[in-house]
N, C-alpha and C positions, 0 to 999 in steps of 0.2 A: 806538794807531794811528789810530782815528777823531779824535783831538783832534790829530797833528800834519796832518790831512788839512783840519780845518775852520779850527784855527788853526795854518796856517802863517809860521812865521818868515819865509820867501822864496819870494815868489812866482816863478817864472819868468820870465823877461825877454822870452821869444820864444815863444809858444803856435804858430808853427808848427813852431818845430822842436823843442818838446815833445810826448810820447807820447799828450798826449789835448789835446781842446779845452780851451774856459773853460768850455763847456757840458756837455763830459762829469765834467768834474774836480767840479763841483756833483752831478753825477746820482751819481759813484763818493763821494764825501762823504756821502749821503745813503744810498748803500747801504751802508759800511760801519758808520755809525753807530749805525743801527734794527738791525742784523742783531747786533753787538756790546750795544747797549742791552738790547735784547727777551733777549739768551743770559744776560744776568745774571740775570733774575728765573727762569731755566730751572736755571740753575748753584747759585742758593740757594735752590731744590726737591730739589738734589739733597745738595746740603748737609746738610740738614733730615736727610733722609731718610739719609744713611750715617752721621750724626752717632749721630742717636735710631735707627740698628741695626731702622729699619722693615723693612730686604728687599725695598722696593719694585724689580723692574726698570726701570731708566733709562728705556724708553720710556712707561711704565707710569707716572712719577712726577709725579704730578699734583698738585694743590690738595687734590682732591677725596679722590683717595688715600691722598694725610697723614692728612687728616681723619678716613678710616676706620679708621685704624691707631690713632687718640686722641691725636691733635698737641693740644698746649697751646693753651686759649685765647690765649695772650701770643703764642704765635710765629704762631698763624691769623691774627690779627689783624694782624701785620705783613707775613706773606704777602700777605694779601688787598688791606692798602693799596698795596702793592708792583706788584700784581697788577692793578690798579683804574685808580694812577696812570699806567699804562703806553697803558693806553685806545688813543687816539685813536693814536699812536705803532705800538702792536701791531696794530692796523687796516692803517696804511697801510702797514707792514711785509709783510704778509699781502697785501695787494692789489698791490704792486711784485713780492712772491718768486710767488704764484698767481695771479697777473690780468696781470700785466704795466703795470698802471698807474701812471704817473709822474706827480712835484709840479710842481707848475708855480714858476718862480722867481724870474717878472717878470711884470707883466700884459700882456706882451706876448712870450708863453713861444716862438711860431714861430721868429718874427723874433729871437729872442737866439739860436736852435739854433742857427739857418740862418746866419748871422751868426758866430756862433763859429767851425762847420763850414768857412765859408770862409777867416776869418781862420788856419785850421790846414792850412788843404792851397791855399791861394794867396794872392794879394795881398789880402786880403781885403772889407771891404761897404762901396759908400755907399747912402744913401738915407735912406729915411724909414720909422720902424714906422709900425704901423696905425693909431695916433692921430696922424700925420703931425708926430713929433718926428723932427730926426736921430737918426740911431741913436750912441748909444755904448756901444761896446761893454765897455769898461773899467768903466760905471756900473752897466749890465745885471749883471756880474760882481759887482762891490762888493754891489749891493742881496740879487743871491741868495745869497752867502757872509754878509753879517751876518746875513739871517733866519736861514737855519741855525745861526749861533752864536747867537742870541738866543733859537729856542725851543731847542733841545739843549742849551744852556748852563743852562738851565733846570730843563729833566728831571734832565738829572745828578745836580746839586745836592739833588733831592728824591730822587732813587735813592740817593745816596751815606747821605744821612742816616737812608732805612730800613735799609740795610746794616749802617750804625754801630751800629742799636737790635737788629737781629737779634742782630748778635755779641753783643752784651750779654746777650742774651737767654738765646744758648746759650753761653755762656761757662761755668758752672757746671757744668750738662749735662755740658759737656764735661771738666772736671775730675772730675769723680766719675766716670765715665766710662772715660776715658781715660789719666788722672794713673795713676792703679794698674797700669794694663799698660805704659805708660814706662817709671814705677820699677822692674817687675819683668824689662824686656826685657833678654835674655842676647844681641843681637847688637853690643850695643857703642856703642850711638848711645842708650843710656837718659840719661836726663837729670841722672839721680843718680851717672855715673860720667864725664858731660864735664867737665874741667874748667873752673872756674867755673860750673858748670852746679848746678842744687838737690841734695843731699845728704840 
């Protein structure tokens, strides 16, 4: 959902007579992003935690947590980088959802609102920003959608690859684990009795 929001196939043709601005469509970009980004490193806390039959409760399922329960060096260690990597991202997440504070996405963040805001409910802006360029508005737009794909295209890429190493991680876990109550389940979905399924 945040990837057709940042990288859209079709932009819009008419920002007034679509549901948000160019300036809100960046701000709702950026919200769903970090808000999705930040839930993954929450979602492979919990993971951890129902996999290795901790008992931790969900609000309760920390870093910290695991740790007390005797989480493997290999999987802390991918936690933590997971956890580390999120930094500055899980900050500004934090200060937009509890603070109210918002990124800026031009250096001339007013003048692009204001500017947008008009082009969505009338004829929209002339004039000059504050460094006494014309304004365009279409550029404004452009500069603030590629930053967002350019650091979040980013992040991703290094989230996705701790994810790859975690599954690896508890892959086995999970088999020894797990494999023996498939094989032995009597509601019909075992995996030893679909077919083509293991035997």
């Amino acid at each position: 959902m945040a990837g057709e929001i940042i990288w859209p196939n079709n932009l819009p043709q008419n920002f007034r007579s679509f549901p948000v601005s160019r300036y809100n469509w960046l701000t709702i970009a950026a919200d769903v992003f970090l808000m999705r980004y930040i839930s993954v490193v929450d979602c492979a806390l919990l993971l951890v935690n129902e996999l290795l039959e901790f008992q931790i409760g969900r609000p309760a399922c920390s870093l910290r947590n695991l740790r007390a329960k005797g989480l493997s060096n290999k999987i802390d260690q991918i936690l933590t980088e997971m956890v580390q990597d999120q930094g500055n991202l899980r900050f500004e997440r934090n200060a937009r959802i509890h603070h109210g504070e918002e990124r800026a996405f031009t250096d001339d963040d007013t003048t692009f609102r204001t500017a947008a805001m008009f082009e969505h409910i009338s004829n929209g802006m002339t004039g000059t920003d504050r460094f006494g360029r014309k304004i365009n508005l279409e550029r404004m737009f452009k500069d603030g959608l590629v930053e967002l794909q350019r650091e979040f295209n980013s992040s991703t890429k290094v989230l996705v690859r701790h994810l790859n190493r975690l599954y690896d991680e508890l892959r086995d876990e999970f088999e020894s684990r797990f494999g023996p109550r498939i094989a032995a389940a009597t509601h019909g979905l075992n995996a030893g009795r679909v077919r083509g399924g293991l035997s």
